[in-house]
C-alpha positions in Angstrom: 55.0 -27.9 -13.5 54.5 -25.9 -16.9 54.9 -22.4 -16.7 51.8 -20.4 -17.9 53.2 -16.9 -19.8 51.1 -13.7 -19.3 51.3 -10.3 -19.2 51.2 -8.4 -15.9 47.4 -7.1 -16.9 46.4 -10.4 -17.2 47.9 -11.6 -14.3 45.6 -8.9 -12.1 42.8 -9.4 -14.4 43.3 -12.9 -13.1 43.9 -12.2 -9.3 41.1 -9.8 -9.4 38.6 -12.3 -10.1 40.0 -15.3 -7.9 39.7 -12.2 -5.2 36.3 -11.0 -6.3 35.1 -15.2 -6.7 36.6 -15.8 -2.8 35.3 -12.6 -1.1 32.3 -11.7 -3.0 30.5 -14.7 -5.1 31.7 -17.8 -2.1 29.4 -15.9 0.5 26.5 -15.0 -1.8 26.4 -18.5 -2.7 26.9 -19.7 1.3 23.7 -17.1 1.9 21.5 -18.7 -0.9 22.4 -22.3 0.2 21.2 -21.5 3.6 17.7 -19.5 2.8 17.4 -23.0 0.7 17.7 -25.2 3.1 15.3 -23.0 5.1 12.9 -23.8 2.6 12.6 -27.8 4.3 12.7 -31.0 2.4 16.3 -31.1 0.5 15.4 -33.6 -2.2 12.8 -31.5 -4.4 14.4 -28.0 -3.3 15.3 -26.8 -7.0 16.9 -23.4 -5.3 19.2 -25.7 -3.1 19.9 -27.6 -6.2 20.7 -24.6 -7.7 22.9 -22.9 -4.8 24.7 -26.2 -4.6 25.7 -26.1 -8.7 26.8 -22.7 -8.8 29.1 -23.3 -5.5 30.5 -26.2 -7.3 31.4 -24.4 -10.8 32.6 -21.0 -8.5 34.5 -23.5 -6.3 36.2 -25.0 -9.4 36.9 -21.6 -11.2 39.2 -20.6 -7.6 40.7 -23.6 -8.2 41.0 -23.3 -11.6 42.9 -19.8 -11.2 44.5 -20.6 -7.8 46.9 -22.9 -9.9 47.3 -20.7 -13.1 48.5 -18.4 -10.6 50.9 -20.2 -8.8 52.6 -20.9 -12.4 52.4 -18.0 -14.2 55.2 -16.7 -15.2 54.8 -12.8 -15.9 55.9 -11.0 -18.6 57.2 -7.2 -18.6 56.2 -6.5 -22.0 57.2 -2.8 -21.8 60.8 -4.2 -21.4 60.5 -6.2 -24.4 61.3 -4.9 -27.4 62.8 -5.9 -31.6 61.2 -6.1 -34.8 60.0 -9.8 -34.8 56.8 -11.1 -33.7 57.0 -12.5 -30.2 54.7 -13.0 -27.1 53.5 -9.7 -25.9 53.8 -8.4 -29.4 51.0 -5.7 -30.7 50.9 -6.3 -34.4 49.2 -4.4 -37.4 47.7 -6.6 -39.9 46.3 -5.9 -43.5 44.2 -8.6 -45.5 46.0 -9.3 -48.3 42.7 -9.8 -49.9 40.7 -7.5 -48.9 43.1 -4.7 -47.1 40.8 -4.7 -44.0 43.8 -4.0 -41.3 43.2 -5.4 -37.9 45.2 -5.3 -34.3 46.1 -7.6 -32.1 48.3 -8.1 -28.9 49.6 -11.8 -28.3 49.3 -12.9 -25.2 48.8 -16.0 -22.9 45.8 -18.3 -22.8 44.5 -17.5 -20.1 43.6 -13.4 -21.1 42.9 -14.1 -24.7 39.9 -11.7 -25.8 39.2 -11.6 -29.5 37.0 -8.3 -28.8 39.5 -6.3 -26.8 42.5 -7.3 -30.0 44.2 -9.7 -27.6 45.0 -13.6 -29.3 46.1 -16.2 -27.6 50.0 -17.0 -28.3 48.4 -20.6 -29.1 46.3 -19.5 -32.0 46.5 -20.4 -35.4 47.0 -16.8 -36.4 49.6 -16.7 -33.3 51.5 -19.4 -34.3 51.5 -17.8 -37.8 52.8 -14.9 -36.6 55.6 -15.8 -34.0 59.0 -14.9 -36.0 58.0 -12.5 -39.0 58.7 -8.9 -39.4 57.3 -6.1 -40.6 56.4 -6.6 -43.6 56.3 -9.9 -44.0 53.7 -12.4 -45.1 51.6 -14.9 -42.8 49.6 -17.9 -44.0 46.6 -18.9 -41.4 44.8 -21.8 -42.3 41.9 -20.6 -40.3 38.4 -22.9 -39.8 36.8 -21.0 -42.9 40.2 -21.3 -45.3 43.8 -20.2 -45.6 44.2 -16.1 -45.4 46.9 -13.9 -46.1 48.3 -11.4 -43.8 50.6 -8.7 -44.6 52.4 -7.2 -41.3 52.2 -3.9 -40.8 54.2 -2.7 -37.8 55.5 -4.8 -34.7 55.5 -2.8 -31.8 56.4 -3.4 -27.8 54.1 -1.8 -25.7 
């Protein structure tokens, strides 16, 4: 079995929500089912229908995080440290064409959020990443075109 990297936030973020999907959402859906099926004849009820769909997609999603879980394979990033791009990594970026400067953490698949600076260590811009230094260049070919990163700082925390 692969082993699935991620930080130790993500790996609460994650148990959090298999916890909050088992304890909370499983017997909200149970509850609707019923007051559906309350409702009489099965084969037109659109609520039961409903009830039924959600269960299935919440019942997948447990699943779904049930097994990232048993193989993730957490990652102290506090204990990490060195001046090259690696998983766990919060790097400063400038646009080598238009000097906007962004920051992003690299993480694992699984807790990737563009809006909160967190990539994915699978991304192009990732992958572009993994290995340089500060101040080193990185080409993306990204969906829109190749871009041109300039490295700013490389830190641990």
């Amino acid at each position: 079995m692969e082993k699935v990297p991620m930080t130790a936030a993500g790996h609460v973020a994650l148990q959090e929500e298999l916890q909050r999907r088992q304890s909370v959402d499983r017997p909200e859906i149970i509850q609707a089912i019923a007051e559906a099926r309350a409702h009489g004849d099965l084969s037109e009820n659109a609520e039961y229908h409903a009830a039924k769909e959600q269960q299935s997609l919440n019942e997948g999603r447990v699943s779904e995080l049930e097994d990232i879980l048993s193989r993730a394979e957490i990652i102290d990033v506090s204990k990490l440290s060195g001046d090259t791009v690696k998983f766990g990594a919060t790097v400063e970026l400038a646009d080598e064409d238009t000097d906007e400067e962004s920051k992003y953490q690299i993480v694992g698949d699984q807790e990737a959020d563009v809006k909160l600076g967190k990539i994915s260590i699978s991304s192009p811009i990732a992958r572009a990443l993994i290995g340089k230094s500060e101040g080193d260049s990185a080409e993306v070919a990204a969906p829109g075109g190749a871009k041109s990163y300039e490295i700013l700082s490389v830190k641990f925390i």
